[in-house]
N, C-alpha and C positions, 0 to 999 in steps of 0.2 A: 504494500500500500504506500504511493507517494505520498508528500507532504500537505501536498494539496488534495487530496484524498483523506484524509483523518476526519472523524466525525466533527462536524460542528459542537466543539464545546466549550463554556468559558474557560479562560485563561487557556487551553491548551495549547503547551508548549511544541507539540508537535514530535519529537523526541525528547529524553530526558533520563538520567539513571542517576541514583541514588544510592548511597551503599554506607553503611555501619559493618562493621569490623572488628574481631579481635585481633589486635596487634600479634599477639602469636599464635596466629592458626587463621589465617584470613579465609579458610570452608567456614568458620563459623560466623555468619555473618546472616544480615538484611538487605536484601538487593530488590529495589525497586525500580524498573526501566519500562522502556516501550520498544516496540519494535514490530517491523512485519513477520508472522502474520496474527501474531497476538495483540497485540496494540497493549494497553497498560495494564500490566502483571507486577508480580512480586514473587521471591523466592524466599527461602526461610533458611539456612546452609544450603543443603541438596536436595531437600524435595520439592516436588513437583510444585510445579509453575501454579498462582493462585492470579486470574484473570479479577480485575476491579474495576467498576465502571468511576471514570473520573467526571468529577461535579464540580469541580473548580482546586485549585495552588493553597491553598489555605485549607480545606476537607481531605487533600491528596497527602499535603505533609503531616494532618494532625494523624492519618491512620499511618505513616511512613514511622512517626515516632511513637506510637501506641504499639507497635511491632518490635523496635527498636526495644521497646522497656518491656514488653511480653516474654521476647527471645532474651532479652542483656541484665535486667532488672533497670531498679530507680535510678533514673538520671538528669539532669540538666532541666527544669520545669515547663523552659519556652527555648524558643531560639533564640533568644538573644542571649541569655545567659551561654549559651552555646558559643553564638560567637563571637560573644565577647572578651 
């Protein structure tokens, strides 16, 4: 699916990956991307691909860090504390 092919959706970035990691052992990890022919999924280490329908950048990252703190425990409250 081209770029201009993606479903009409707010904010949609069109491609995009996202990943949380443990510094040693980078299989354990939260990988969130898009791609053909899934369009926007998420992985958990190695299992199977979990397809999520995107509803906007701000719904996309709260479930991106609700996974992160699912799979890693408590961390970081918002993103700014992040990157800050």
């Amino acid at each position: 699916m081209k770029k201009n092919q993606m479903p009409n959706k707010p904010e949609f970035p069109g491609k995009f990956s996202w990943i949380a990691y443990l510094e040693s052992d980078h299989q354990q990890r939260v990988l969130f991307d898009t791609h053909h022919p899934f369009g926007s999924h998420y992985h958990i280490d190695q299992q199977e691909r979990v397809i999520f329908s995107w509803n906007s950048l701000e719904k996309s990252l709260d479930l991106f860090f609700q996974k992160v703190e699912e799979r890693f425990g408590p961390f970081a409250q918002n993103l700014e504390e992040i990157l800050s």
